[in-house]
C-alpha positions in Angstrom: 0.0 0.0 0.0 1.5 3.7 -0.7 0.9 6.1 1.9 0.4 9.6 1.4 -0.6 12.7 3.6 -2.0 16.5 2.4 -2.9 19.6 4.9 -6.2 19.7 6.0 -8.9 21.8 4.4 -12.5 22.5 4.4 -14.6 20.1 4.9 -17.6 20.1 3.4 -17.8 18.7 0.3 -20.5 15.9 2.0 -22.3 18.1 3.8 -22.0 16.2 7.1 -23.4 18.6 10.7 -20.0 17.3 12.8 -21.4 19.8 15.5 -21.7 18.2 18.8 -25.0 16.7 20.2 -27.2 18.9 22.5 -27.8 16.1 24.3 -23.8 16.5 25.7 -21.5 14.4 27.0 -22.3 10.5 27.7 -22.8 9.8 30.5 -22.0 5.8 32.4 -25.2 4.0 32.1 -28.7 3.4 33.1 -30.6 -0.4 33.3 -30.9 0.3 29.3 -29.2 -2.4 27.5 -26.4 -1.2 25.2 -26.7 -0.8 21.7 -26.2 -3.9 19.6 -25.6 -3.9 15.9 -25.4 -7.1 13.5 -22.0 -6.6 11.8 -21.5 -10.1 10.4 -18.8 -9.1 8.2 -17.6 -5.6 9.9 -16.5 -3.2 10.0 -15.2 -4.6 14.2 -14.9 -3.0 17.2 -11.7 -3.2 18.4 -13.5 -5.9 21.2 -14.2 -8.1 18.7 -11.2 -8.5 16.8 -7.4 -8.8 16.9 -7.3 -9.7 13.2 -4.4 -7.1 12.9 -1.9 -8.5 15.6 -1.3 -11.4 13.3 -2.6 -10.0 10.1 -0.6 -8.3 7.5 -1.3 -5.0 5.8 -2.4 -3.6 8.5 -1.9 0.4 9.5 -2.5 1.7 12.9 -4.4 5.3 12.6 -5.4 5.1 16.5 -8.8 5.7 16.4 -9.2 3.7 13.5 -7.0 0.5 11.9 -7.6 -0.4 8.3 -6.3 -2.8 6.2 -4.2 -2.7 2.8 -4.5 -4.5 -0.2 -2.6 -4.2 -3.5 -3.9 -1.6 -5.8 -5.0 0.5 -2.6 -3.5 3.8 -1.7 -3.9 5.4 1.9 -4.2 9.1 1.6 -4.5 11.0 4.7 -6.1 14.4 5.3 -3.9 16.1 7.9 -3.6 19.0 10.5 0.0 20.1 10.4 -0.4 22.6 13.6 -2.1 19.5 15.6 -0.4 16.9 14.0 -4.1 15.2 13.8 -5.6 12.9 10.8 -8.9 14.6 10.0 -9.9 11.9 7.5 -8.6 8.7 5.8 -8.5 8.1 2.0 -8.3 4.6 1.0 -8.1 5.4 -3.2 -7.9 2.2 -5.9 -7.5 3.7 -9.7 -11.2 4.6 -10.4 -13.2 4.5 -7.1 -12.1 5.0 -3.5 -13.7 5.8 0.3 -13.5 8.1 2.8 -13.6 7.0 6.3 -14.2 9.1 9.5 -15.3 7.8 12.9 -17.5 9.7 15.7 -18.6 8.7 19.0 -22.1 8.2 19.9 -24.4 7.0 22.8 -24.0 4.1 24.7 -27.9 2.8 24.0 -28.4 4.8 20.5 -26.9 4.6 16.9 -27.0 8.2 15.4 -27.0 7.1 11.8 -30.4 7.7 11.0 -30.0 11.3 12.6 -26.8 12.3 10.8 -28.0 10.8 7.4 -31.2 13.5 7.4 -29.0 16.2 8.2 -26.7 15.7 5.3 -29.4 15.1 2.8 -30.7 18.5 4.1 -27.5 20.0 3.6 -26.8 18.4 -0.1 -30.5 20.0 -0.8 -29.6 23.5 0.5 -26.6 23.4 -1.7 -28.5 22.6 -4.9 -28.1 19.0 -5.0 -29.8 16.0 -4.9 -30.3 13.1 -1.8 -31.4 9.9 -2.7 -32.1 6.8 -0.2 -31.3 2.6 -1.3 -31.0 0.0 0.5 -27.2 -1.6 0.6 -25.6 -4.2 2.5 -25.6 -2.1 5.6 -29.0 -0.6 5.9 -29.8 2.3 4.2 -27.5 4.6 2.6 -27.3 8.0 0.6 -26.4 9.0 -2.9 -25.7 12.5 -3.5 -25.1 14.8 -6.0 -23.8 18.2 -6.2 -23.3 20.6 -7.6 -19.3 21.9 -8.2 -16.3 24.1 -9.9 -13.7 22.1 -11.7 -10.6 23.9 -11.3 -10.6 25.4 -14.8 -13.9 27.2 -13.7 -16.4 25.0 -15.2 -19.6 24.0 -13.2 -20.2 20.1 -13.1 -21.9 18.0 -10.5 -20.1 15.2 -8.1 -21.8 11.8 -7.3 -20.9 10.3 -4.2 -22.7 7.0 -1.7 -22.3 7.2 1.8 -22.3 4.8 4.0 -23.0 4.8 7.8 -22.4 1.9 10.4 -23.4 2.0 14.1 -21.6 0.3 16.4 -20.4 -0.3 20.0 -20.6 3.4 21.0 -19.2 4.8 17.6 -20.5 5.7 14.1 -18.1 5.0 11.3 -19.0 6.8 7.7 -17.9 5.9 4.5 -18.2 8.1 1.5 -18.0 6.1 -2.0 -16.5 8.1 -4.4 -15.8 7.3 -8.6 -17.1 4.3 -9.6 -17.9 3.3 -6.5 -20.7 5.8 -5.9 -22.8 4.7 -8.6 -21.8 0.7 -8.8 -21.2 -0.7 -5.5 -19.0 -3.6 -5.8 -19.6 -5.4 -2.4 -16.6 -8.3 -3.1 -14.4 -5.0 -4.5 -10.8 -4.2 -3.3 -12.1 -0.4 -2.0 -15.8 -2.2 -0.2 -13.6 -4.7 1.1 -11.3 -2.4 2.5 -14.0 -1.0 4.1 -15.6 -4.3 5.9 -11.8 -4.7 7.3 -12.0 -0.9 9.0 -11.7 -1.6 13.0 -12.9 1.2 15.2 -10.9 2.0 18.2 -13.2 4.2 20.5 -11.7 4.0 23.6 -13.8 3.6 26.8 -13.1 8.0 27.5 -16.3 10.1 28.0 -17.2 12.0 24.1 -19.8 14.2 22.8 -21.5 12.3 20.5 -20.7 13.1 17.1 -17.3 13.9 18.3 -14.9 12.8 15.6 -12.8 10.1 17.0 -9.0 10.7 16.9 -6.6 9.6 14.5 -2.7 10.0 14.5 -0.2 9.8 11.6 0.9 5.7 11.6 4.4 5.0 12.0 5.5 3.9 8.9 8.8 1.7 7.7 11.4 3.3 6.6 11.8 0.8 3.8 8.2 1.3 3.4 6.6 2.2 -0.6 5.4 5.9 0.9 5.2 9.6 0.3 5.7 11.8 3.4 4.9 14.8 0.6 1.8 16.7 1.0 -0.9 14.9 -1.6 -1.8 16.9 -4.9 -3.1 13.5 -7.1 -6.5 13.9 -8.5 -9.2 12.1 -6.1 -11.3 9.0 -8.0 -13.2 10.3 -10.9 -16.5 11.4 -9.6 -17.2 15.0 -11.5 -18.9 15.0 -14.4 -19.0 18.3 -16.5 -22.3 20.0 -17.0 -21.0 20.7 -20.7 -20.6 17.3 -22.0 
């Protein structure tokens, strides 16, 4: 797997409300009975797992661990003051996914709750939000409306995926072919499935993105420590043509 890194930038080409819950801070418990999702095939909570102490191809990110493959290329969206991964790029030739994790409530997934809020938000920007069924429950296509960098106005399709689990929410956006022809068995879906989510057992607002850290990589290791400039998988499609 190559590895790459970029500065962090605006993010809200998804339209995602990252804001934190009103509800605040989770609290420890009540006689409700945790929140239990059927994940037969992942993504895992670190509980369930230890695939990657054995495993190879494996990259430590902290609050996340994902998995490599050949033909896979983990780009990393990074806060250089912090030293903080915002978001993690896992980019195949023509398709790839996005991956953040938040917290959420002990007794509640909020995927439901975050997936209206950024069709809302893909509608105020003059797109489109559409709901299907996928392997995971439901999930969101959206298209929008954007400026290629020689000033042309096009739109951008992208699926996103949401996945409650143990206290966490981990979202995956689909983007090239991806978006618009899910390939379940795929290198990039996959990828995805092999994601473990390390929430850690600390108090979080939910929605609260969960941390990531730059992996320490081999020195003899196929990587770029470069800020990223290589064009994301092809998901714009000029209004012209």
């Amino acid at each position: 797997m190559i590895f790459r890194r970029k500065r962090d930038k605006d993010d809200a080409d998804d339209g995602v409300v990252d804001d934190l819950d009103d509800a605040g801070v989770e609290g420890s418990g009540d006689d409700l009975d945790e929140l239990e999702t059927a994940r037969p095939r992942g993504p895992w909570d670190r509980s369930e797992t230890d695939a990657d102490t054995d495993g190879e191809g494996y990259i430590d990110l902290g609050g996340l661990v994902v998995r490599g493959s050949a033909g896979l290329e983990l780009r990393l969206q990074v806060d250089e003051q912090a030293q903080e991964v915002s978001s993690v790029m896992l980019a195949a030739p023509d398709s790839g996914v996005e991956l953040r994790a938040f917290a959420a409530p002990r007794y509640d997934g909020i995927w439901d709750e975050v997936r209206h809020d950024i069709a809302a938000e893909a509608t105020k920007r003059g797109g489109t939000a559409s709901e299907r069924d996928g392997e995971f429950g439901v999930e969101l296509t959206l298209v929008v409306p954007v400026q290629t960098p020689d000033g042309k106005q096009a739109t951008q399709t992208s699926r996103i995926v949401g996945v409650d689990g143990p206290r966490w929410l981990l979202r995956g956006t689909f983007l090239g072919k991806s978006a618009t022809q899910p390939d379940p068995e795929g290198a990039v879906e996959s990828a995805f499935r092999d994601v473990i989510v390390v929430r850690g057992n600390g108090p979080m607002a939910p929605r609260d993105l969960i941390p990531m850290t730059v992996p320490q990589m081999d020195p003899d290791h196929d990587h770029d420590h470069d800020h990223d400039h290589a064009a994301e998988p092809e998901d714009v499609v000029d209004d012209d043509e």
